[in-house]
C-alpha positions, 0 to 999 in steps of 0.5 A: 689244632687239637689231633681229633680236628686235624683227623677231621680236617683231612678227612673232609678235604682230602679229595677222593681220586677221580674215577676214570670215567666211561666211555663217553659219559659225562665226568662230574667232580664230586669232592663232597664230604663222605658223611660217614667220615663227619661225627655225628655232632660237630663242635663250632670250630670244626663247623667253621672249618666245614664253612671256611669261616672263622672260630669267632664268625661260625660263634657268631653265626650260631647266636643269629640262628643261621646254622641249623642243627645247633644243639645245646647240651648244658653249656657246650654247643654241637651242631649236627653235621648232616644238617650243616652238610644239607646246609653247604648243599642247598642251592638257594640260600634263605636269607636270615631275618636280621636281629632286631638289635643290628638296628637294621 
């Protein structure tokens, strides 16, 4: 692993100590990125690492539009990370139409 997707591994997964709650208020485990930890613009191998996929399923992931926020510049791909963010959040998925190619 490259240093700068290590920083980021560990900035995403380490999980922020709990609070010690109120007295008599409701705990809630909130182990959510900080945002302001993630870069701007994602590369696909660190997405894949936000995802828990693989290098090769997050590549694939990209090409059947089901990652928003996918931008192209020249050759290289970059996803931004509050869109994937709002992606891991949302509480029902939309299901992807399938590829007119997959024969399905």
């Amino acid at each position: 692993m490259a240093q700068e997707t290590r920083r980021l591994y560990r900035a995403v997964f380490t999980l922020r100590p709990p609070a010690a709650p109120a007295r008599g208020a409701a705990v809630e485990n909130d182990n959510r990125p900080n945002l302001n930890s993630l870069p701007t613009l994602l590369k696909v191998e660190e997405a894949a690492l936000l995802l828990r996929v693989s290098r090769k399923a997050a590549y694939s992931m990209v090409e059947r539009h089901q990652i928003p926020g996918v931008v192209r510049i020249g050759t290289r791909i970059r996803i931004r990370s509050r869109d994937l963010i709002e992606l891991i959040d949302s509480p029902h998925q939309k299901p992807t139409p399938l590829s007119w190619r997959s024969g399905r």
